[in-house]
TORDREN-467552 format. One record per residue (C-alpha): chain; residue in one letter; x, y, z. Coordinates in steps of 0.1 Angstrom, whole numbers. Each point is the difference from the previous one (the first is absolute). Layout:
N
{A, a, {X, Y, Z}}
...
***
This chain:
445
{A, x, {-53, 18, 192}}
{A, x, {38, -1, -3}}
{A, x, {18, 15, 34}}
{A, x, {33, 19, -10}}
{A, x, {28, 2, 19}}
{A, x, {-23, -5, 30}}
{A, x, {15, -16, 32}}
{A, x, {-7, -37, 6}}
{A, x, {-16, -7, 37}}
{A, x, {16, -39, -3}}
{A, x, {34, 15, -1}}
{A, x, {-6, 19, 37}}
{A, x, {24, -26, 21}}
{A, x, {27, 9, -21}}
{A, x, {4, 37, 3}}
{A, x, {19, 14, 31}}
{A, x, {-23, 6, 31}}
{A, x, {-4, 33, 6}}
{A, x, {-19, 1, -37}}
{A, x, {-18, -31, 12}}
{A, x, {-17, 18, 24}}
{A, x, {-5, 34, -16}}
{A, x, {-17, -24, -27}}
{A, x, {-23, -17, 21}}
{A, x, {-8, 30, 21}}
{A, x, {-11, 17, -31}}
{A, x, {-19, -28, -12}}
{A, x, {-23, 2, 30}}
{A, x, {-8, 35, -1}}
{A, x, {-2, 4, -35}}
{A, x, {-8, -32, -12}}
{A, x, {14, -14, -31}}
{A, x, {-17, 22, -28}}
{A, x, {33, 18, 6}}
{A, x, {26, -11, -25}}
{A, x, {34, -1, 8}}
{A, x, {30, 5, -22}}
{A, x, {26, -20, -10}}
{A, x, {7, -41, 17}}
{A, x, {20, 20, 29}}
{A, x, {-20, 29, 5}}
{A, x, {22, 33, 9}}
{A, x, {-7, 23, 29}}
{A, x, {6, 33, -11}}
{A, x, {10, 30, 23}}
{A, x, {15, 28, -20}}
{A, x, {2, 13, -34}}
{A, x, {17, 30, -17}}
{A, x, {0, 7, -32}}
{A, x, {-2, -34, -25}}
{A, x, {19, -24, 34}}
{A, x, {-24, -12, 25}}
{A, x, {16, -20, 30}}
{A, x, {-14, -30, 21}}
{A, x, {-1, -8, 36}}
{A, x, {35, -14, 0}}
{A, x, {18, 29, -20}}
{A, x, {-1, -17, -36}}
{A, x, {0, 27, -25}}
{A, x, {-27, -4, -30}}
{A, x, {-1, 21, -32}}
{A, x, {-37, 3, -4}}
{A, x, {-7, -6, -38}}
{A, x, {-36, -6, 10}}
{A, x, {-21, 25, 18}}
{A, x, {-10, 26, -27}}
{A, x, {-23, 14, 28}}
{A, x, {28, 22, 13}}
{A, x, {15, 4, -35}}
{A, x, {17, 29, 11}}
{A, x, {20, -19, 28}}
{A, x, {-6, -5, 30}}
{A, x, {-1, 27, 29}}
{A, x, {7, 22, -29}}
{A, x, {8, 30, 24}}
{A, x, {-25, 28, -21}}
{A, x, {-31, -19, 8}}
{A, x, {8, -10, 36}}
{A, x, {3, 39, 5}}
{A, x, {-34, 10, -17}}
{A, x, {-14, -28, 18}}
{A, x, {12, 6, 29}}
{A, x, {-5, 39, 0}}
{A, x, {-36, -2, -7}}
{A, x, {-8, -25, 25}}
{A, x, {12, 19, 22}}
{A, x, {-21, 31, -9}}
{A, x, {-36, -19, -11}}
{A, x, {-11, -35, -17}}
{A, x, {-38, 5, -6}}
{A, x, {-23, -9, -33}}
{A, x, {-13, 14, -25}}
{A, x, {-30, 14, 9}}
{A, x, {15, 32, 9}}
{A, x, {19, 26, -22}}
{A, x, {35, -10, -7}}
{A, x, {19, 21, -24}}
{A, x, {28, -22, -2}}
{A, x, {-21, -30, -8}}
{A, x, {-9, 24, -31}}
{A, x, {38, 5, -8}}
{A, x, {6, -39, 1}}
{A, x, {-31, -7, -20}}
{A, x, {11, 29, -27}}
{A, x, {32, -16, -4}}
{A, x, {-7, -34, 1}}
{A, x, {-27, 5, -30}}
{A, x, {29, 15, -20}}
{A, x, {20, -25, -4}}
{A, x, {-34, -16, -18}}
{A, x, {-17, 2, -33}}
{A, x, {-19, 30, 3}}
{A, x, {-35, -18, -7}}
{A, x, {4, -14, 38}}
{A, x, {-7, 32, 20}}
{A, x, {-13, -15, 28}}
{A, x, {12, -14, 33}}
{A, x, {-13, -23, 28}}
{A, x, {23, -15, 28}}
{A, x, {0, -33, 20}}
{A, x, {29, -21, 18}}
{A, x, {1, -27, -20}}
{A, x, {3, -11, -39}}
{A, x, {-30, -25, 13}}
{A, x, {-18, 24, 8}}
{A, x, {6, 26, -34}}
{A, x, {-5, -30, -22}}
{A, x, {-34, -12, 21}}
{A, x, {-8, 38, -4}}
{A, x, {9, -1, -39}}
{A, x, {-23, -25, -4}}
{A, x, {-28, 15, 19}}
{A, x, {3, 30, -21}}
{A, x, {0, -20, -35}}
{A, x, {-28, -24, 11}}
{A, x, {-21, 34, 11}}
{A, x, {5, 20, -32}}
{A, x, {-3, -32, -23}}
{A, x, {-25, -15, 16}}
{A, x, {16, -31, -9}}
{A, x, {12, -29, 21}}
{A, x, {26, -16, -26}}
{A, x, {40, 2, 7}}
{A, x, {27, -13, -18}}
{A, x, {36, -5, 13}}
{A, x, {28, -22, -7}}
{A, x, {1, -36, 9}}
{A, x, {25, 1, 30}}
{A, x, {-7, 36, 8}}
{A, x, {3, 17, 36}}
{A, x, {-20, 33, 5}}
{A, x, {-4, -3, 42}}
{A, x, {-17, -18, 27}}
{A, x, {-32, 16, 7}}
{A, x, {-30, -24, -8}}
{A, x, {-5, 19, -29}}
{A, x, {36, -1, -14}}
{A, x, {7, -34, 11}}
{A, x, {-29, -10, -28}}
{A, x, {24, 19, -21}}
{A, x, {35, -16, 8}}
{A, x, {-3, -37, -18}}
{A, x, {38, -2, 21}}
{A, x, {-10, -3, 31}}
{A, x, {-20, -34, -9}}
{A, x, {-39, -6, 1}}
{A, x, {-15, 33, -8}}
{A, x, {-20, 15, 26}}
{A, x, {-36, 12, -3}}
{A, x, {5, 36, -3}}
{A, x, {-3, 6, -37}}
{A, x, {-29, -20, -12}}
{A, x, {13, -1, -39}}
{A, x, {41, -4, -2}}
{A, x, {9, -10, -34}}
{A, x, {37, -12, -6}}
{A, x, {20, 9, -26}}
{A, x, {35, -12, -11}}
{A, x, {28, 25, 11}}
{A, x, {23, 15, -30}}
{A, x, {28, -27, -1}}
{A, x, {35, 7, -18}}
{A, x, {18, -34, 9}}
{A, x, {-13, -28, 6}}
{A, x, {-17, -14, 32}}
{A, x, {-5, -33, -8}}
{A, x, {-22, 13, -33}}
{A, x, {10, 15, -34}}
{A, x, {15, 30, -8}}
{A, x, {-21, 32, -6}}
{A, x, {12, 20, -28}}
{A, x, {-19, 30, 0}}
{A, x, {-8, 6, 38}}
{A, x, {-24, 27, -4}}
{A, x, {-23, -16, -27}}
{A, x, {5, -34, 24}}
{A, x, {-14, 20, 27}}
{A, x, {-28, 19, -14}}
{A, x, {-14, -35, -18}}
{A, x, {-2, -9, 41}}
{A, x, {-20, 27, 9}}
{A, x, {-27, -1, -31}}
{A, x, {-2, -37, 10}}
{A, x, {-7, 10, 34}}
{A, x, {-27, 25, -9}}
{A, x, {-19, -24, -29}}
{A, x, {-3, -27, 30}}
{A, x, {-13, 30, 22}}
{A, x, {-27, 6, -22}}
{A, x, {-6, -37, -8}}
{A, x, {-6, -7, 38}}
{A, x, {-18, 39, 1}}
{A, x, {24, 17, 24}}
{A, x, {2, 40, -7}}
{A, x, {35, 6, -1}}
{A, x, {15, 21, 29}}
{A, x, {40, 4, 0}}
{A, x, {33, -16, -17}}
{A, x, {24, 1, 28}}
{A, x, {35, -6, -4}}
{A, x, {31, 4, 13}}
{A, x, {23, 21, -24}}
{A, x, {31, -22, 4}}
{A, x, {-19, -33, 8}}
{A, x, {22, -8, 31}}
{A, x, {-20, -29, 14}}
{A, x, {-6, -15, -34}}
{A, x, {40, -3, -7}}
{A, x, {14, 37, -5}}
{A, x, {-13, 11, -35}}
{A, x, {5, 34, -17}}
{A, x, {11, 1, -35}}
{A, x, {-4, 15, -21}}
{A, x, {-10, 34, 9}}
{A, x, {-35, 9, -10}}
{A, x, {-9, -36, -7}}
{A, x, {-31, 5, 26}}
{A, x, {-14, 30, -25}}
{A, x, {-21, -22, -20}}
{A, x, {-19, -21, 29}}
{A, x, {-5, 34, 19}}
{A, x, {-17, 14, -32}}
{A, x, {-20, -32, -5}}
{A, x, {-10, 3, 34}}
{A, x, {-9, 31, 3}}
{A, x, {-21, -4, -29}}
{A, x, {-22, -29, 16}}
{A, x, {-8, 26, 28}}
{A, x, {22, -17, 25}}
{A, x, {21, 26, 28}}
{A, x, {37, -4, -3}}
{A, x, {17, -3, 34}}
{A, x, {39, 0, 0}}
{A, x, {17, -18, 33}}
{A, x, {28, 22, 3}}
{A, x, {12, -16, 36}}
{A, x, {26, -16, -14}}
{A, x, {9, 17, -30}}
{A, x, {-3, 31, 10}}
{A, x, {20, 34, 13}}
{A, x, {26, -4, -24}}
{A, x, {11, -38, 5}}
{A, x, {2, -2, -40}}
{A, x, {32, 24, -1}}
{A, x, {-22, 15, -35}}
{A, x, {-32, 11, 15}}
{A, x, {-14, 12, 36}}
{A, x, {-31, -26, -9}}
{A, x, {3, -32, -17}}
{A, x, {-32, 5, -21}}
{A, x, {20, 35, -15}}
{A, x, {22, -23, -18}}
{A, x, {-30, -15, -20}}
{A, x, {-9, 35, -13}}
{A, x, {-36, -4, 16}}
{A, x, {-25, 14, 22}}
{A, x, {-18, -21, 24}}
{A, x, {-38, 13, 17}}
{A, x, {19, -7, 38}}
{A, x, {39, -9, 10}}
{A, x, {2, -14, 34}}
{A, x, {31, 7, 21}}
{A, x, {16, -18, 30}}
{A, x, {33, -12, 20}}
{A, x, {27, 28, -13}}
{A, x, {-25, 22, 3}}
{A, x, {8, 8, 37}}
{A, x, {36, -17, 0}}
{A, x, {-14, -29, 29}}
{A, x, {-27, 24, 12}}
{A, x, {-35, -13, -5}}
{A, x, {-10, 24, -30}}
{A, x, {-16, -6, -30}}
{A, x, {-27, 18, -25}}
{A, x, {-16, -3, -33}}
{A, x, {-3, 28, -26}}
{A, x, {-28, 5, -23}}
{A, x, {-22, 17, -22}}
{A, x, {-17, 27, 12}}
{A, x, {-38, -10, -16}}
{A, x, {5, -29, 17}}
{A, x, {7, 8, 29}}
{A, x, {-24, 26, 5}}
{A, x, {-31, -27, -14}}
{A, x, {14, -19, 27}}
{A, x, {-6, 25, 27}}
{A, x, {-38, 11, -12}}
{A, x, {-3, -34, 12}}
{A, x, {22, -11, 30}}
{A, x, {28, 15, 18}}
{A, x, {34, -12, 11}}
{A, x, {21, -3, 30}}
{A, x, {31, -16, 11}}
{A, x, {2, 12, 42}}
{A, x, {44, -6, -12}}
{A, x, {-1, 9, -36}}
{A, x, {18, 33, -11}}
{A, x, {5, 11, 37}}
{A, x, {25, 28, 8}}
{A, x, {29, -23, 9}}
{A, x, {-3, -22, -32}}
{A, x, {-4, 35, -23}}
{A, x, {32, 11, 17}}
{A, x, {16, -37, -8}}
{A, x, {-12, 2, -37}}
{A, x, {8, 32, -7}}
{A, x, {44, -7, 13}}
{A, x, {-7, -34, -16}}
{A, x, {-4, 25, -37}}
{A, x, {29, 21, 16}}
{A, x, {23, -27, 1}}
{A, x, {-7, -19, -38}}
{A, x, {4, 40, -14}}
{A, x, {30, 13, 21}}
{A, x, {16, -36, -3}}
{A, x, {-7, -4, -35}}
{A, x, {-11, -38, 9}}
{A, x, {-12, -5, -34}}
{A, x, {31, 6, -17}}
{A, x, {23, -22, 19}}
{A, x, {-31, -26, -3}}
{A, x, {6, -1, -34}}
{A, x, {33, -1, 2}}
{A, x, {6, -23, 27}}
{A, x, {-26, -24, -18}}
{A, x, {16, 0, -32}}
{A, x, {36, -12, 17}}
{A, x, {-20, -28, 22}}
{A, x, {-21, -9, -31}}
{A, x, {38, -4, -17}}
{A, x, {16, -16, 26}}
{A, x, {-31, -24, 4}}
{A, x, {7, -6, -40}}
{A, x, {33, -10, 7}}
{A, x, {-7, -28, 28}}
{A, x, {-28, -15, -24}}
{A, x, {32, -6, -26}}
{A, x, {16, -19, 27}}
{A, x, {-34, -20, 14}}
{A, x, {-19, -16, -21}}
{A, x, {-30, 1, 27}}
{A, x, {-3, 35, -4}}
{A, x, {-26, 0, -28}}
{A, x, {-12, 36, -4}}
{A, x, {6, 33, 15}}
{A, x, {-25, 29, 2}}
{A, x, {13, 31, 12}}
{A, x, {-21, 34, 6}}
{A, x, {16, 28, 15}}
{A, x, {8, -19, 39}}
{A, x, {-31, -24, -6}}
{A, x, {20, -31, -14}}
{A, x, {-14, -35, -6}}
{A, x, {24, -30, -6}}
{A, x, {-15, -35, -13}}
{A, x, {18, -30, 11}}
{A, x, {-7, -32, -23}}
{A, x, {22, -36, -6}}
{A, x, {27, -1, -26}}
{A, x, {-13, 35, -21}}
{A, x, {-35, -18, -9}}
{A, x, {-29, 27, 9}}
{A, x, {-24, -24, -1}}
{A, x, {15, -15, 33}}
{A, x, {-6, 22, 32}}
{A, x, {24, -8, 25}}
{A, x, {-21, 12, 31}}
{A, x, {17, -26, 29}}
{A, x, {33, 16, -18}}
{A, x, {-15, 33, 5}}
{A, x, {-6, -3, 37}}
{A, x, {32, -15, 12}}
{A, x, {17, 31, -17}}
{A, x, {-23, 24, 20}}
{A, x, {13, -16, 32}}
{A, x, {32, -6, -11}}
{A, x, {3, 42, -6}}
{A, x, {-16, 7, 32}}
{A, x, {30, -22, 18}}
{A, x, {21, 16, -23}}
{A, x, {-12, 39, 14}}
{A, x, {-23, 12, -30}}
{A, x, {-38, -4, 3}}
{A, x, {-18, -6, -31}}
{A, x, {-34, -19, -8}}
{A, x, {-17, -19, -25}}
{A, x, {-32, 5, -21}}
{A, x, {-18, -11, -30}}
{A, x, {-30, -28, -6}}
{A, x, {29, -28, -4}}
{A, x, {22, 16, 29}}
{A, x, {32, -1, -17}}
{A, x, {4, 35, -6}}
{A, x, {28, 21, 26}}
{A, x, {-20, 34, 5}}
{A, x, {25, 30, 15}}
{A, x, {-12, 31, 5}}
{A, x, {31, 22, 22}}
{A, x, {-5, 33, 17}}
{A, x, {3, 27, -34}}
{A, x, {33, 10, 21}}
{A, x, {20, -28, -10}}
{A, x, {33, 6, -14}}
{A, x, {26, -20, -23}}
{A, x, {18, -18, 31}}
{A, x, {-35, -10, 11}}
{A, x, {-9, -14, -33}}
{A, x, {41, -21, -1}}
{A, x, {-8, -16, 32}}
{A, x, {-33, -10, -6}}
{A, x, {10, -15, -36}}
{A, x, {33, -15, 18}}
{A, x, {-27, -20, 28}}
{A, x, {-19, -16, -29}}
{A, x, {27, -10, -18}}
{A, x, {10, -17, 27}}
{A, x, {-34, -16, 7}}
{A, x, {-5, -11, -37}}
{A, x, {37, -18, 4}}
{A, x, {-9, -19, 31}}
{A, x, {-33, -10, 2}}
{A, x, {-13, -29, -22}}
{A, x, {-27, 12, -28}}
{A, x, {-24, -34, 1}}
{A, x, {-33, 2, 17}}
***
């Protein structure tokens, strides 16, 4: 398993000490499952809006954290949080009109075939739910995702995340399949994405019912974020949802990162493919860094599920997180966040275009709505991954105030995802930092 942009314990001596300790007094009691960012971690203390400051009063622009995509402490939610915490916070097995309006509202921004809602507090735990409910009405056991996926980390959606390294026990059939790919990684050029992708997908199911596995869901992530940032062109999922569909297989949409409008064209990133999955799961912006998330689905199949079995989440949909959600949808109307989303995108997508004329390490640049991927590579050739490359420019914009990551199988791909408030002076700094960063550090691994 490749470790992005993850902090290296050898380098502890030579950080100042007051990190020091706070790093080795986390290690012992949290252990070291708990990845830190960056080779000098930061110790944030504030944020407002897309700036986050440390410990020391170092400003940040934050064009990472798309789970307050609406900025953070964005002062609408604190007050509807705040206001119905201080009235009641209890679940959901009592009446709660409100929780109706949110769920109403919410399902309206869907494709009208999804007219159901159940809540959780975690996109681990919609997509271990989604799966549940596919492997329940299938009565299959067979999954496909793409090969350096990341759908969560219950035990059941760990088996579904190939990017978090050996894949856990939880699913007992995962089959792999290549993600769509529009530039190179290291492999050749696909030149129709769509039929690329749905090829993957019927290989998938003929080795299914070679090894006799009933197939149970095709699970994707609409923009393909962990696999490298890949959504063009629109609709070019259509033809594997139909194929997949067709084999008898539940379609589940992972929504947590595309999702609530971070494409700038669409509130969902599956509405771009002009399709309608059996179950979208929702996540992160849901609650603007409140713990809410959800899945939507079909009525039948939610109510086969329930003859059956019943649900609870003890957190899931209580009266706080409704009142969160529901000034969440307030803010990306009365802001009109998906209009300057696209707008905003398209001048970052430019401006990106213009620093890959003057770098030849910036290979590729994939740009939907405030979701951006850029692929760094030596001297232009896309068949050469520059992932050490890709790392010191990470750090090198975090010293330089901007937090970004990095994600794809070959980790050479710079993944930005700002708050959907950013504005035009936002996107000029953070273009001004990497240039700098491309000028001054040295490209060879």
């Amino acid at each position: 398993m490749k470790t992005i942009n993850a902090f290296d314990p050898a380098a502890l001596a030579d950080l100042p000490e007051r990190r020091q300790a706070l790093i080795r007094r986390r290690e012992a009691l949290l252990g070291p499952a708990y990845r830190l960012f960056y080779q000098d971690p930061v110790e944030l203390v504030r944020g407002d809006g897309v700036w986050v400051w440390d410990a020391e009063g170092k400003r940040y622009l934050d064009a990472y954290n798309n789970v307050v995509s609406l900025g953070h402490c964005h002062p609408h939610v604190l007050q509807a949080l705040q206001a119905q915490a201080a009235r009641l916070n209890t679940h959901t097995r009592y009446l709660s009109e409100p929780l109706l309006d949110y769920a109403e509202r919410l399902l309206a921004t869907h494709h009208g075939s999804l007219d159901r809602l159940m809540f959780t507090c975690t996109g681990s735990e919609a997509n271990d739910l989604a799966l549940r409910l596919a492997q329940f009405y299938t009565g299959g056991t067979g999954v496909i995702v793409t090969e350096w996926a990341y759908h969560g980390v219950t035990q059941t959606t760990s088996g579904c995340s190939p990017s978090l390294g050996t894949i856990a026990s939880g699913v007992p059939h995962v089959y792999t399949v290549p993600a769509p790919r529009a530039y190179g990684l290291g492999g050749p050029v696909e030149a129709d994405v769509g039929a690329a992708f749905a090829a993957g997908v019927d290989a998938a199911l003929a080795r299914m019912q070679s090894d006799g596995v009933r197939p149970a869901a095709l699970l994707f992530d609409s923009l393909f974020t962990s696999d490298g940032v890949y959504g063009a062109p629109m609709g070019f999922l259509a033809d594997a949802v139909s194929r997949a569909q067709a084999a008898g297989m539940v379609v589940i949409a992972d929504e947590v990162q595309p999702g609530f409008g971070r494409t700038g064209t669409h509130f969902w990133g599956y509405q771009r493919h002009g399709i309608a999955p059996d179950i979208v799961t929702m996540g992160k912006p849901m609650g603007n860094g409140h713990p809410l998330a959800g899945l939507c689905a079909r009525h039948d199949m939610l109510d086969a599920f329930a003859r059956e079995t019943r649900y609870f989440n003890t957190f899931g949909g209580n009266t706080v997180s409704a009142a969160v959600g529901m000034a969440v949808l307030d803010v990306i109307e009365g802001e009109r966040l998906l209009h300057n989303t696209a707008t905003q995108g398209q001048y970052f997508a430019e401006s990106l275009h213009g620093l890959a004329r003057r770098h030849v390490s910036v290979g590729d640049v994939r740009q939907f709505g405030l979701f951006l991927g850029v692929e760094l590579v030596h001297d232009g050739d896309p068949s050469r991954p520059a992932a050490a490359f890709t790392t010191r420019v990470v750090n090198g914009m975090k010293e330089r105030g901007v937090l970004i990551s990095a994600c794809s199988p070959r980790a050479n791909v710079l993944k930005i995802r700002p708050p959907l408030v950013l504005q035009r002076a936002h996107v000029d700094f953070f273009i001004e930092t990497l240039d700098d960063c491309l000028k001054h550090l040295l490209p060879g691994d």
